[in-house]
VEXDREN-2710 file (C-alpha; in Angstrom, 1 decimal):
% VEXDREN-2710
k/r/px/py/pz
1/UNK/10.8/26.6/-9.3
2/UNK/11.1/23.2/-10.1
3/UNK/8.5/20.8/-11.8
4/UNK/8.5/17.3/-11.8
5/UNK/9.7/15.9/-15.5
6/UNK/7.3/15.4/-17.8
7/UNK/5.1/18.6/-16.8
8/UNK/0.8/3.2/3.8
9/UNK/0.6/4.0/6.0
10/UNK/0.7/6.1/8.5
11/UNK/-1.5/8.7/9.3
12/UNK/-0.4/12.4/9.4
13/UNK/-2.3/13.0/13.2
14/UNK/-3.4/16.2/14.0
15/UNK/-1.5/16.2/16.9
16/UNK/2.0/15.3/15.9
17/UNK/4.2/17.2/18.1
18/UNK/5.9/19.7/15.8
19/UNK/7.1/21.2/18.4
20/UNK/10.0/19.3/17.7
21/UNK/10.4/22.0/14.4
22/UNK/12.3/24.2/17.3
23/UNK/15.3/21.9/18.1
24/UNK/15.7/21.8/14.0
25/UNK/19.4/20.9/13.8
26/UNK/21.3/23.6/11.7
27/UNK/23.0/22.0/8.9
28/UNK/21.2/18.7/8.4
29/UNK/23.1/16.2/6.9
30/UNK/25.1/12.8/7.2
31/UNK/26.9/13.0/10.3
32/UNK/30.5/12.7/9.6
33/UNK/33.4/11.8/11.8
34/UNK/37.0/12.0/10.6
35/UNK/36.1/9.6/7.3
36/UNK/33.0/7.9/8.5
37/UNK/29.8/9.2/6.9
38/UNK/26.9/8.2/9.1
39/UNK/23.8/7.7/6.9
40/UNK/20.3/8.3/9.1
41/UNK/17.5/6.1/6.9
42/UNK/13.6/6.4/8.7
43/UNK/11.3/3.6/7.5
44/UNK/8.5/1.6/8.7
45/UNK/9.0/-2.0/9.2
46/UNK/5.2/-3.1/8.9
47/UNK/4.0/-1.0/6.5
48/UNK/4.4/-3.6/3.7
49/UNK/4.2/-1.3/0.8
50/UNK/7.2/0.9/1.9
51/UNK/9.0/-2.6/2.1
52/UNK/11.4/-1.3/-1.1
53/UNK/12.9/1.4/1.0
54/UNK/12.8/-0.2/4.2
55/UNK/12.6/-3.9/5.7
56/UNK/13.4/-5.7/2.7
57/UNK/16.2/-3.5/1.7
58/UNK/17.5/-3.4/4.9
59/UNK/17.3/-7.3/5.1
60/UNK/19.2/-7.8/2.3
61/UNK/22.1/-5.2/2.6
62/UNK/22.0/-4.5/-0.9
63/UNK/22.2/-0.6/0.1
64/UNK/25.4/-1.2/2.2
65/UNK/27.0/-3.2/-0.1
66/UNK/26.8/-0.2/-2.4
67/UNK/28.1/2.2/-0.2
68/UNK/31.0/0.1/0.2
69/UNK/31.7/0.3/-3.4
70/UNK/31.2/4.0/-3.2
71/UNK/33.6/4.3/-0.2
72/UNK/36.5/2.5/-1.8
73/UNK/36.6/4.9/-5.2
74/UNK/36.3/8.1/-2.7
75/UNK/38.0/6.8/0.5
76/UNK/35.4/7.3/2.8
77/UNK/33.5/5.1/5.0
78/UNK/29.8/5.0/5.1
79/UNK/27.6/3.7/8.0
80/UNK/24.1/3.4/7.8
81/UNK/21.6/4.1/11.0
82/UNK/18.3/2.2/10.1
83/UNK/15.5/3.7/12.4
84/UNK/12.4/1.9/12.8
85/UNK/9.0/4.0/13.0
86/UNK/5.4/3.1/14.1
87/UNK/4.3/5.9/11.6
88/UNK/4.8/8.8/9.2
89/UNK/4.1/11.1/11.6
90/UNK/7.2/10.6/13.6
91/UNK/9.4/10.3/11.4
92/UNK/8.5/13.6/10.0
93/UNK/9.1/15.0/13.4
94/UNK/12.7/13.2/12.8
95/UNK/13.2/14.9/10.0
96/UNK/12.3/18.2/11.3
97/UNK/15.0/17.4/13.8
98/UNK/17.7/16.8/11.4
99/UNK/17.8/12.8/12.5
100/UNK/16.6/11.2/9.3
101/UNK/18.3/12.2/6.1
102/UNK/16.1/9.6/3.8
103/UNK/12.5/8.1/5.1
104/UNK/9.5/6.7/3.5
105/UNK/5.6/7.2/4.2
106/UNK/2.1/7.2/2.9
107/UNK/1.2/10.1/0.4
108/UNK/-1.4/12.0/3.4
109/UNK/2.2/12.3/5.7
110/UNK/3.9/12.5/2.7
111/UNK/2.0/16.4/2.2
112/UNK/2.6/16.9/5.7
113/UNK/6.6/16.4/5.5
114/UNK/6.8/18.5/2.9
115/UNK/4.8/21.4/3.7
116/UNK/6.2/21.3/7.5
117/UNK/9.9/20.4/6.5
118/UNK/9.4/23.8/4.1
119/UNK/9.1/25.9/6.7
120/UNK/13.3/25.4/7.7
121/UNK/15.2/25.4/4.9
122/UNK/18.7/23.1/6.3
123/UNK/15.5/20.4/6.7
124/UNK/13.4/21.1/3.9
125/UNK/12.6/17.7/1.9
126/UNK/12.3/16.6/-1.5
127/UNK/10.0/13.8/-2.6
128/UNK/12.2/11.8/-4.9
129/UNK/10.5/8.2/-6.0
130/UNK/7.6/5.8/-5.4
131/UNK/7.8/2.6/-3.0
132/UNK/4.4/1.0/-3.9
133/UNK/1.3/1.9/-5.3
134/UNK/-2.2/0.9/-6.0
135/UNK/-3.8/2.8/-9.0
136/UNK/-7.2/2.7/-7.9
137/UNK/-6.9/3.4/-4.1
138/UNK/-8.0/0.0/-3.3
139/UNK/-5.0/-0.2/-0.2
140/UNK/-7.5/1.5/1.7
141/UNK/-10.7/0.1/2.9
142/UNK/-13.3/0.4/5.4
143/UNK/-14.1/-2.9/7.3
144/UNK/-16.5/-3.9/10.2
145/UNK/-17.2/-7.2/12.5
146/UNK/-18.1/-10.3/10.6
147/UNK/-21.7/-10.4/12.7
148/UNK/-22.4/-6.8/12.0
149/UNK/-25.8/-5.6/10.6
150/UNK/-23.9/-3.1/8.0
151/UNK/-24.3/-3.8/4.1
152/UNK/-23.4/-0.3/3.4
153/UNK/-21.6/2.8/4.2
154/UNK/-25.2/4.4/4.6
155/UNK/-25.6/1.7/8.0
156/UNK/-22.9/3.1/9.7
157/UNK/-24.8/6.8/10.0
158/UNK/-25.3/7.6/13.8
159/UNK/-22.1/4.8/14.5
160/UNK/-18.5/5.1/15.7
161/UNK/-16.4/5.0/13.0
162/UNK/-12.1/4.5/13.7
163/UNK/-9.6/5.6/11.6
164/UNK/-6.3/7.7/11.7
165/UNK/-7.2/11.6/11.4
166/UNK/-5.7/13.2/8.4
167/UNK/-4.8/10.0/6.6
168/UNK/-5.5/9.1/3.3
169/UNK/-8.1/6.4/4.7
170/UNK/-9.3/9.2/6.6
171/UNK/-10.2/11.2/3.0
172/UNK/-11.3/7.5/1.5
173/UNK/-14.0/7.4/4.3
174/UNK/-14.9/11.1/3.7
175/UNK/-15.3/10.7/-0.1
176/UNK/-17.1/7.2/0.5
177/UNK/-19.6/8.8/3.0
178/UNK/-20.2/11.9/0.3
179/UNK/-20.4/9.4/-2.0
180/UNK/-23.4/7.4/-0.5
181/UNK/-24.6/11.2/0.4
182/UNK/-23.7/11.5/3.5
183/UNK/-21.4/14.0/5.3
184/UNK/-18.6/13.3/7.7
185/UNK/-20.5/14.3/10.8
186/UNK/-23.3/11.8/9.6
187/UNK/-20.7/9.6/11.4
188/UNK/-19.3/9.4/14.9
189/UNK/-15.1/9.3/13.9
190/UNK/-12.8/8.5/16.1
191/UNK/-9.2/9.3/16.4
192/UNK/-6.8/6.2/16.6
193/UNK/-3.4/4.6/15.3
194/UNK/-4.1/2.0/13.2
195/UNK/-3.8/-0.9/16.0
196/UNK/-5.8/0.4/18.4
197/UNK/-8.5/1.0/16.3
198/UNK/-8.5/-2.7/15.2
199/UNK/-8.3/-3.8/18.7
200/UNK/-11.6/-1.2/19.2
201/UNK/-12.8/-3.3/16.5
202/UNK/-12.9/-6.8/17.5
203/UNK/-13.6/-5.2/21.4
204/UNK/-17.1/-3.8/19.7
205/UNK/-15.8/-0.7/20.4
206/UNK/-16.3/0.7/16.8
207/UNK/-18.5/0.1/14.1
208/UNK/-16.3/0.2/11.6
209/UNK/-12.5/0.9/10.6
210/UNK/-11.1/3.0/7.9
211/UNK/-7.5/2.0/7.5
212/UNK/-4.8/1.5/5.4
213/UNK/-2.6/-1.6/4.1
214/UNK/-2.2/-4.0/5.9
215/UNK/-4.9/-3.3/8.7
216/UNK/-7.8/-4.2/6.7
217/UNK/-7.2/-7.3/5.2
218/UNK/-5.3/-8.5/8.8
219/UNK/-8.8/-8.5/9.8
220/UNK/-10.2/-9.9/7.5
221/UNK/-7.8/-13.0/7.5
222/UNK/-7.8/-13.6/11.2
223/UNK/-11.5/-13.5/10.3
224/UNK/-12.3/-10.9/12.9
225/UNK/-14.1/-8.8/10.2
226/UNK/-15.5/-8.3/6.1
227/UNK/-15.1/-5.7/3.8
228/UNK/-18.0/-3.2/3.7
229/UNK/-15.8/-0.4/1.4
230/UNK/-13.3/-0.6/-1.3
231/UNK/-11.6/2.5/-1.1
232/UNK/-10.7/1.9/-5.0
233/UNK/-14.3/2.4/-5.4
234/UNK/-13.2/6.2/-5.9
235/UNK/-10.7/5.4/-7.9
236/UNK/-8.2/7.8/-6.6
237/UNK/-4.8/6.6/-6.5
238/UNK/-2.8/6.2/-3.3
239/UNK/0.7/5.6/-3.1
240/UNK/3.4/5.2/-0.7
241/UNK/7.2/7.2/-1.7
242/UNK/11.1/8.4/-0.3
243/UNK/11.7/12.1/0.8
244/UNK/15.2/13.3/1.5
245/UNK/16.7/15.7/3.0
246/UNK/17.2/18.1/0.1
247/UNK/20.4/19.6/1.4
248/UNK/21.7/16.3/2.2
249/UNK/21.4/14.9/-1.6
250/UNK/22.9/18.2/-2.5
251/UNK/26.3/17.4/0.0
252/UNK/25.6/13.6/-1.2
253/UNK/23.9/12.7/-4.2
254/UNK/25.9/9.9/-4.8
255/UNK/24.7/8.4/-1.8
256/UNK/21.4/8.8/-2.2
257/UNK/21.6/7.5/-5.7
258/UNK/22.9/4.2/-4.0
259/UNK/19.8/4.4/-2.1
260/UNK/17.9/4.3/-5.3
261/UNK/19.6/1.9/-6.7
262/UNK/19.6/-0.2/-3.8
263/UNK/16.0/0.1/-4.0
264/UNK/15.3/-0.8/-8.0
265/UNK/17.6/-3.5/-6.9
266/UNK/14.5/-4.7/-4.2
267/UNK/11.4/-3.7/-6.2
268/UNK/13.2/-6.1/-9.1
269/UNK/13.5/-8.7/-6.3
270/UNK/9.5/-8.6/-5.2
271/UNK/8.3/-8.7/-8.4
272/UNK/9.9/-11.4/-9.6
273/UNK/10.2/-13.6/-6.6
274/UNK/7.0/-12.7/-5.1
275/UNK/6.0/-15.6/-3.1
276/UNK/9.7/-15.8/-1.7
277/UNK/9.8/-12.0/-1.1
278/UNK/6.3/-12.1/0.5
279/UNK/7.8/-15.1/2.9
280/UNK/10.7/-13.3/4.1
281/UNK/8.7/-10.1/5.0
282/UNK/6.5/-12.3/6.9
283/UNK/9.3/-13.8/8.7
284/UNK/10.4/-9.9/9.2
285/UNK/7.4/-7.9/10.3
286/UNK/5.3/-11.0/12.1
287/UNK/2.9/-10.2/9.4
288/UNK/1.1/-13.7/8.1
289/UNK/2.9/-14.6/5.1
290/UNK/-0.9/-15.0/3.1
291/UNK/-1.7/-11.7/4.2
292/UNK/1.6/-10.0/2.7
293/UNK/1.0/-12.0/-0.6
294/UNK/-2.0/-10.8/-1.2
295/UNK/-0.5/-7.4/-1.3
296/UNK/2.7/-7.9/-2.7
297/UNK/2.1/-11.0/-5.0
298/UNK/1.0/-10.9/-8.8
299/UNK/-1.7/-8.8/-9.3
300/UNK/-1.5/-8.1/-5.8
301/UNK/-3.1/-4.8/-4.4
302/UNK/0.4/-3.1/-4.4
303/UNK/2.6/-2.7/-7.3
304/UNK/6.2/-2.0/-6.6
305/UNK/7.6/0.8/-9.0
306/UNK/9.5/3.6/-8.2
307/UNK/8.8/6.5/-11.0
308/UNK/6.9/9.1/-9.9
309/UNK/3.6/8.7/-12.1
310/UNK/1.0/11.6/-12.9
311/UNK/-1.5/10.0/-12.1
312/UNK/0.3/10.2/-8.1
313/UNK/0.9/13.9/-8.3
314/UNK/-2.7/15.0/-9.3
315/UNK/-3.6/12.6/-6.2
316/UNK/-1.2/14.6/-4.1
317/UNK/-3.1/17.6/-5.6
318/UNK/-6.8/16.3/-4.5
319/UNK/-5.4/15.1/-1.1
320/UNK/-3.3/18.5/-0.2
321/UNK/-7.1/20.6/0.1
322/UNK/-8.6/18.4/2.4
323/UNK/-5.6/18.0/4.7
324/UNK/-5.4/21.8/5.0
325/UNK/-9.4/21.8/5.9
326/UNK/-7.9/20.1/8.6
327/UNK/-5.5/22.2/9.2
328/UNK/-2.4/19.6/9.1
329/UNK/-0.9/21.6/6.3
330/UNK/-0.4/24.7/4.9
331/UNK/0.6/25.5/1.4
332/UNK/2.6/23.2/-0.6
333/UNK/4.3/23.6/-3.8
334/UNK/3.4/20.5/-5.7
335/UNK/5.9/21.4/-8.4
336/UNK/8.6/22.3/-5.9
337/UNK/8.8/19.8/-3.7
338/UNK/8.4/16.9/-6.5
339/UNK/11.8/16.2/-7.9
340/UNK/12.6/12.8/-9.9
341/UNK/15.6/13.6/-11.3
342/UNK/17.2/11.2/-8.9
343/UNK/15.1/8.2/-10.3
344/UNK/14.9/9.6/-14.1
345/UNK/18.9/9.2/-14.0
346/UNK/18.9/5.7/-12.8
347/UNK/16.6/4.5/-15.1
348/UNK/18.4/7.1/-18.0
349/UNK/16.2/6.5/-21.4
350/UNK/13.8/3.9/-19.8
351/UNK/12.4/6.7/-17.5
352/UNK/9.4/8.5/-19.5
353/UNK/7.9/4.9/-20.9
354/UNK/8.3/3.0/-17.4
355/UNK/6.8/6.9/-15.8
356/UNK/3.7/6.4/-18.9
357/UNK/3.1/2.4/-17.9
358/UNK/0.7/1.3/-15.8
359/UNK/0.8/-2.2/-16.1
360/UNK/1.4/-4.7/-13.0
361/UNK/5.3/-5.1/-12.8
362/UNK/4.1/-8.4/-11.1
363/UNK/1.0/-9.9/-12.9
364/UNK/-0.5/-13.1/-12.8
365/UNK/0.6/-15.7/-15.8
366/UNK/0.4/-19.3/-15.8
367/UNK/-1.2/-22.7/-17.5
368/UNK/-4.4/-23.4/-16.3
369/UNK/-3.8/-27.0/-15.6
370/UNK/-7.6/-27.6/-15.0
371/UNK/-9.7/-25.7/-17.3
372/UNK/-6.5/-25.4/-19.6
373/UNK/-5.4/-22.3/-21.7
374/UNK/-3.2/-19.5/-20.3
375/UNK/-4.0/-17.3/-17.2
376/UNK/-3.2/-13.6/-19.1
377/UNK/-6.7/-11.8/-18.3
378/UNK/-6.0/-9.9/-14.8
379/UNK/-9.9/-9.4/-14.1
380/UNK/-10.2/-13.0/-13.7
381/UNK/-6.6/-14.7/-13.0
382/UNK/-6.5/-16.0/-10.1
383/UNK/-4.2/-18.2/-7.3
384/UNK/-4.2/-20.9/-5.1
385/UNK/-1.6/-21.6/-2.7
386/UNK/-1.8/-25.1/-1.2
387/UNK/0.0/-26.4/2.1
388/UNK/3.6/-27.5/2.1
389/UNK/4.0/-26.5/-1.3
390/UNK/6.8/-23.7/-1.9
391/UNK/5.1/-22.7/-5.6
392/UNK/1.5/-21.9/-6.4
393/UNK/-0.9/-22.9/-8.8
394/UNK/-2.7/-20.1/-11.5
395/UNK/-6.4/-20.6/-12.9
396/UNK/-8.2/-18.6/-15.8
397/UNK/-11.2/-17.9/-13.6
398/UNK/-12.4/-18.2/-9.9
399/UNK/-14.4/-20.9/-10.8
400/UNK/-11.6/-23.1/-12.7
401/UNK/-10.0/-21.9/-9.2
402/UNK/-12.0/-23.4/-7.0
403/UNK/-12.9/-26.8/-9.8
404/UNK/-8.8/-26.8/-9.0
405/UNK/-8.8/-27.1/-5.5
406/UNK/-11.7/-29.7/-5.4
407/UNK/-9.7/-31.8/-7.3
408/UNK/-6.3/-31.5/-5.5
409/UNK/-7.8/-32.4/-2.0
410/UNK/-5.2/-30.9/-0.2
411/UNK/-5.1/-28.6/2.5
412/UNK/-5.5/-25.2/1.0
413/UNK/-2.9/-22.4/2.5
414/UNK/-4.7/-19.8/0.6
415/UNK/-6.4/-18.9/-2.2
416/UNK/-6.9/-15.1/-4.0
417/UNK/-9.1/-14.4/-6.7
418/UNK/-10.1/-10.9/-8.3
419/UNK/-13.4/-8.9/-7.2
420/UNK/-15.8/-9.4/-10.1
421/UNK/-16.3/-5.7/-10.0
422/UNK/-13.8/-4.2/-9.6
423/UNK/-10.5/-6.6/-10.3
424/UNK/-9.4/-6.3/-6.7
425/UNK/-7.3/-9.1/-5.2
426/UNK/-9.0/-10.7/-2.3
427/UNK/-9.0/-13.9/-0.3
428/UNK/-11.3/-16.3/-1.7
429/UNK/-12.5/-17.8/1.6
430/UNK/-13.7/-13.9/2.6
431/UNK/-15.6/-13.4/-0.2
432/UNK/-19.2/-13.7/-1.1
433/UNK/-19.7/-15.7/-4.2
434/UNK/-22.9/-16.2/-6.3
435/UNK/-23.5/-18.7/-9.1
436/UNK/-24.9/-18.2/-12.1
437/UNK/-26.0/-20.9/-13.9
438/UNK/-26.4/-18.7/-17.0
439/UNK/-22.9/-17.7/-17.8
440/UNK/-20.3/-20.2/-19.6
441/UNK/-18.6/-23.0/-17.9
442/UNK/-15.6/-22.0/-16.7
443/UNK/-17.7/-18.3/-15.3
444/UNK/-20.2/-19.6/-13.3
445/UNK/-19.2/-19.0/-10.0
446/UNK/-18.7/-14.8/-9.2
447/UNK/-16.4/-13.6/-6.1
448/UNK/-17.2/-10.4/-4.5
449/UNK/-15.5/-8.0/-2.1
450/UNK/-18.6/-6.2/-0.9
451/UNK/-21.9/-8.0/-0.2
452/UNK/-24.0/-5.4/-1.4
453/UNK/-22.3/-6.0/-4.5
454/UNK/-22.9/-9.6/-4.9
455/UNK/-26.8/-8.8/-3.7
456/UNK/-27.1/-6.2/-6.2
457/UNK/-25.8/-8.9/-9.2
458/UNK/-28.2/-11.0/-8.4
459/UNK/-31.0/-8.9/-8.1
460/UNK/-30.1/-8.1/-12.0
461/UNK/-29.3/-12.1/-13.0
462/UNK/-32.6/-13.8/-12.6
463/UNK/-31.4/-17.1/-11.5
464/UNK/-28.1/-16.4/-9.8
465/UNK/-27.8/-17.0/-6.2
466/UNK/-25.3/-15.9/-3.5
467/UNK/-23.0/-18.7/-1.5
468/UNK/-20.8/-18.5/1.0
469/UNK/-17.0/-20.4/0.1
470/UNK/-18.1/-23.9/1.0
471/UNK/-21.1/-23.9/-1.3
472/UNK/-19.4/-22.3/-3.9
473/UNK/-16.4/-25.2/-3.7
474/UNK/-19.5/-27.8/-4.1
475/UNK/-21.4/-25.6/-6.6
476/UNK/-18.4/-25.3/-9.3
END
């Protein structure tokens, strides 16, 4: 048995058809004709997180290029297949098929690869490194209409709630609901893909939706909806990563090495051209360019890191019971079916301190031009990104944020500050501020995610009073 060293999002639907498992292809592997190796890589073009191991990469050929190398020291041409999927599910079923030798998805479908793909051993796959991440579980979030009456998850009891069965926004609702003590079935939930239930949403089909990056915060800019839950609020990581073929890396390791490299080569890319990055994903997945920033900027809510953290595989361990509740998988191997030694050999002696950090690979720094001083405090960096400018501008706080923009008088593109609560990255023009005229100067005016939040600050800060953006721009 093997153990891992050192001991989105798609949802996995009930009724993915692994029927598929029957046609399983007998010797999985890169197709080869003559001396042309045909390399079969699944990814998801909109799910920014996976971006690493899939549109980005593929944008920038940097995976190709390496094969090429590879080919002229052994003589053999390499081809690569890119195959485009709506969501983990199938893919998985491409797997099962022997079509996909190396894909990436969310850590729910993620349990379900793996625990089908076990069941045929020329298929079985290996998970082998990280994509993006979000330490606190914050990429996914429950959200409803702007108009609607909800302040809590307890309003939504007796109401349709959409999300993707099996998912891990799926388990974020359940633990949210227990949470505010409340059961599942204290809910009406309803089946969907991630776009159709936010088309149920703005149709007032739904009362809510429980999705995954970037769903959510679509919404939320295209101000169709507002934030009612913070999936970090459980503070249970969730995590996007590769699986391979595990046969295939035996007959090809070097290739999918190149794949790995390929992808450190990306992840180095995003984090430190972020805005650039976040602009050419936009341009690639249709995805607003503000809306991929404020996942894959500084301090964004993904961090793009490919070792295989601890904190990822006791998630996987929480996550696998409920999934099998549901009956989407049976047993999995944890220890098995983890394998880094792929990623710990690319990064060689750097592995174990890189696998032990948690710090953002991408954070926030700057001068606070306005309030002065350096921007080095994550809980209240924040960033403004102002019209037909191709940099942005940093601030201490929200409040020397928005004393910035008042100043500048320009048109504001976007701006992103943290949630006072928790540190999560939102838009500043969705959240629900308060001012209070007790705290210092430059900390007088609060963002929050989550109104109840800002409601219950004030009802602690005698004094304080919630704003909505354009009060708090005059208020700072």
């Amino acid at each position: 048995m093997r153990t891992p060293r050192t001991t989105g999002r798609r949802a996995a639907t009930l009724t993915l058809a692994f029927a598929t498992a029957a046609t399983v292809i007998a010797g999985c592997g890169a197709a080869q004709d003559g001396d042309t190796v045909t390399v079969n890589i699944g990814y998801q073009s909109k799910t920014i997180n996976t971006v690493t191991a899939g549109t980005l990469l593929r944008d920038r050929g940097t995976f190709e290029a390496k094969l090429a190398e590879l080919g002229k020291a052994k003589g053999v041409r390499y081809r690569v297949e890119w195959k485009d999927f709506a969501a983990g599910p199938p893919l998985t079923a491409q797997m099962l098929a022997g079509q996909v030798d190396i894909g990436s998805m969310g850590d729910a479908p993620i349990l379900v690869n793996g625990s089908k793909t076990r069941e045929h051993p020329d298929v079985k796959t290996e998970l082998i490194a990280v994509t993006g991440y979000n330490l606190r579980g914050s990429l996914n979030q429950v959200v409803v209409p702007r108009d609607s009456p909800a302040s809590t998850l307890s309003d939504l009891r007796g109401k349709v709630v959409s999300t993707s069965v099996g998912s891990a926004a799926h388990g974020m609702l359940v633990t949210g609901l227990s949470a505010a003590g409340m059961a599942i079935d204290d809910v009406k939930l309803l089946g969907q893909d991630p776009a159709v239930g936010a088309s149920a949403l703005q149709g007032d089909q739904v009362a809510a939706l429980a999705q995954f990056v970037p769903w959510p915060q679509k919404l939320v800019f295209d101000g169709k909806a507002r934030m009612l839950y913070d999936g970090g609020s459980a503070n249970i990581p969730t995590f996007h990563a590769v699986v391979a073929n595990e046969r295939f890396g035996e007959h090809h390791p070097d290739v999918v090495t190149a794949f790995l490299a390929a992808q450190r080569d990306t992840s180095d890319y995003i984090n430190q051209n972020p805005l650039a990055a976040g602009q050419r994903v936009a341009e690639l997945t249709g995805i607003p360019a503000e809306v991929v920033y404020l996942y894959n900027g500084p301090n964004g809510l993904v961090s793009f890191d490919q070792t295989i953290k601890q904190p990822f595989i006791d998630a996987l361990a929480k996550l696998l019971p409920f999934l099998k509740g549901l009956g989407a998988v049976a047993d999995l191997d944890l220890g098995a079916f983890i394998d880094d030694k792929y990623v710990r050999a690319l990064y060689g002696d750097d592995y174990d301190a890189r696998r032990a950090s948690t710090s953002a690979p991408s954070p926030l720094t700057g001068t606070d031009a306005v309030c002065g001083g350096a921007v080095d405090n994550p809980a209240t960096a924040s960033e403004v990104w102002f019209k037909g400018q191709d940099s942005t501008a940093a601030a201490r706080t929200p409040t020397c944020l928005l004393r910035g923009i008042s100043r500048h008088g320009g048109e504001v593109r976007m701006a992103y500050v943290p949630d006072t609560v928790t540190g999560t990255r939102i838009f500043a023009t969705a959240a629900t501020w308060v001012g209070d005229p007790a705290a210092g100067p430059d900390d007088r005016l609060l963002p929050f995610a989550v109104e109840a939040d800002a409601n219950s600050y004030v009802s602690s800060h005698p004094g304080s009073a919630v704003l909505d953006y354009a009060a708090a721009l005059q208020a700072r």
